[in-house]
N, C-alpha and C positions, 0 to 999 in steps of 0.2 A: 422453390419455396423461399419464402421470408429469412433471412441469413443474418441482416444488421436490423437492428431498433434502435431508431436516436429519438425520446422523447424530451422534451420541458414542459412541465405542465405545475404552474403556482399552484390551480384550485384545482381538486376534481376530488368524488365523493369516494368512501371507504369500500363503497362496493364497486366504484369504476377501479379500484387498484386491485380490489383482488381478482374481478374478471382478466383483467391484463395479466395479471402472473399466472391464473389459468390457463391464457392464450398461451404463455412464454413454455410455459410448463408441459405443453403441447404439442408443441411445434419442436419436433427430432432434429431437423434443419438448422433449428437457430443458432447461430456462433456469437452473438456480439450484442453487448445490449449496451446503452448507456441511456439514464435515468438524471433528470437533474429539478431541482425543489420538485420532491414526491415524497409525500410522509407514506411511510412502509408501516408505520406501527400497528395499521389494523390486521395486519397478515399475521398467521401463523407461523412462528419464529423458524420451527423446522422446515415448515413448506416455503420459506424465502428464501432461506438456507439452499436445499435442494434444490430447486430451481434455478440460481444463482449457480451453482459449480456445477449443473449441467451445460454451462455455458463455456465457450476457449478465450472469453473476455469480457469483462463487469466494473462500468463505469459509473461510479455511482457521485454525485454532484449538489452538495445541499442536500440531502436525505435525511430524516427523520426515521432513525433506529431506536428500537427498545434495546438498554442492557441485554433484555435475553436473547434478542435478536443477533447480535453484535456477537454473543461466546459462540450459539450455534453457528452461527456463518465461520468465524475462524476454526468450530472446533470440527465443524465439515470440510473446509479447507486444507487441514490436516491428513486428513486419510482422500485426500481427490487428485485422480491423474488425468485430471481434462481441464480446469480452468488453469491457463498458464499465465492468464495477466488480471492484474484486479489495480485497480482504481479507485480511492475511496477519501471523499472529503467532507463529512461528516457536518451537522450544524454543529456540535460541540465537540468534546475532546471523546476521544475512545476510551471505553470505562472497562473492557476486558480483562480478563489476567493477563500479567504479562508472558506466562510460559505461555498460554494459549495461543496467544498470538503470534507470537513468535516461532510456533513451533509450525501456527495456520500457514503465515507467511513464508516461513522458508522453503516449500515445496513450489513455488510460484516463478517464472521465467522472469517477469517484470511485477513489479510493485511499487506504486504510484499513492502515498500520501500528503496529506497540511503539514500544516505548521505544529508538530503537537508539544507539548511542554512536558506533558510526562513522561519524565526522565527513567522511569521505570522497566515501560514498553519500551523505548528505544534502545536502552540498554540490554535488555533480552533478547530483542532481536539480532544487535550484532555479535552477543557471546553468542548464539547458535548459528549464526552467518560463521564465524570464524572457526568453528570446528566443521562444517561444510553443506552450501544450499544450490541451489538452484537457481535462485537470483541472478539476471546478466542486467538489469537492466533498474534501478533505485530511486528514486523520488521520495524524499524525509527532510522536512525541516527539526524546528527547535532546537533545545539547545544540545547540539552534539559534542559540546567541553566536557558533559557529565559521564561520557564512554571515557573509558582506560583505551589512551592516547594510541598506543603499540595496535588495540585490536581495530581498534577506526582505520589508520591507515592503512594492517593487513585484508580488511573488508574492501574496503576502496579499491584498492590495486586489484584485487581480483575479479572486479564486478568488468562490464565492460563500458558500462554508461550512470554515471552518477550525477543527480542534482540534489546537490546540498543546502540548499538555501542559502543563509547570511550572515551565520553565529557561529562562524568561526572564528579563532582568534588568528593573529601574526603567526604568533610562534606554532601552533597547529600547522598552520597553513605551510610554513616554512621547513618543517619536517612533512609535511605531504608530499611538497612538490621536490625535497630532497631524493627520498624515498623514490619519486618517480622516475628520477633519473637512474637508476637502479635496477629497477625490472619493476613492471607493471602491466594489468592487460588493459586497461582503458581506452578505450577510443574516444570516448566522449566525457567529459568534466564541465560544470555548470555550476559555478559559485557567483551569488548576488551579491553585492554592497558594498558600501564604500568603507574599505582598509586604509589601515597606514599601509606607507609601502614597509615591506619585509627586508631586513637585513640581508646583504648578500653574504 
């Protein structure tokens, strides 16, 4: 049976989206969806929800969530031992609670976000990363200066594949990759942008 779904679809009507997550919601088989420009919002927040972490991966791409959409998905997140990786870039920023999500995301093996600026979310997420998650695998931009410096690098080190984006500073950076000489589990590290060089 049907195992991946890779759709893109700009236009299509509110009844062609909610037959598709009928189909998705149907199929016991299915492991992998990724969806990208789909407005979701005519769906039933819980039945998206559902459907979604019935799945072991949810790649979501330019999508169009309601607020309520958005708590249920992380707050089913929370209590789910099947979806292990979620993927999620939003057309605008994540309007969730921060504990919410945080608490969605730290049961998750990989976790793949944008660019986000609120400092809030991000912040929650790695105070509950650093008391202990699941996560091996991290994708977060924005600005990560606004974490307490000590908990960013003890998340880092422990993850196994981090991409941070491009807002870091020197001196951050300069105590990361001290830090790494130290002990770390990392295998993979992905910083963009153009730095001063870092004092040795």
């Amino acid at each position: 049976g049907l195992e991946d779904l890779n759709l893109s679809m700009a236009i299509t009507t509110d009844q062609h989206t909610k037959e598709l997550f009928d189909l998705i919601g149907s199929k016991a088989q299915m492991k992998h969806i990724k969806l990208e420009n789909f407005d979701l919002r005519p769906l039933d927040p819980l039945h998206l929800a559902t459907t979604l972490c019935s799945l072991e991966s949810v790649n979501l791409k330019h999508v169009k969530l309601s607020s309520l959409q958005e708590e249920k998905l992380f707050c089913a997140l929370a209590g789910n031992k099947k979806i292990r990786k979620l993927s999620i870039k939003l057309s605008h920023e994540i309007k969730v609670d921060p504990i919410t999500f945080s608490s969605g995301v730290n049961g998750l093996e990989e976790a793949h976000f944008g660019d986000y600026d609120e400092s809030a979310i991000v912040s929650k997420l790695f105070d509950a990363m650093l008391l202990g998650t699941n996560i091996k695998k991290l994708t977060i931009g924005g600005n990560l200066e606004e974490i307490n410096t000590e908990t960013l690098i003890t998340v880092i080190n422990n993850l196994q594949e981090a991409d941070l984006g491009d807002r870091l500073s020197p001196g951050t950076l300069q105590k990361l990759f001290l830090s790494m000489t130290e002990a770390t589990n990392l295998k993979a590290l992905s910083i963009c942008g153009d730095f001063p060089m870092v004092d040795s």
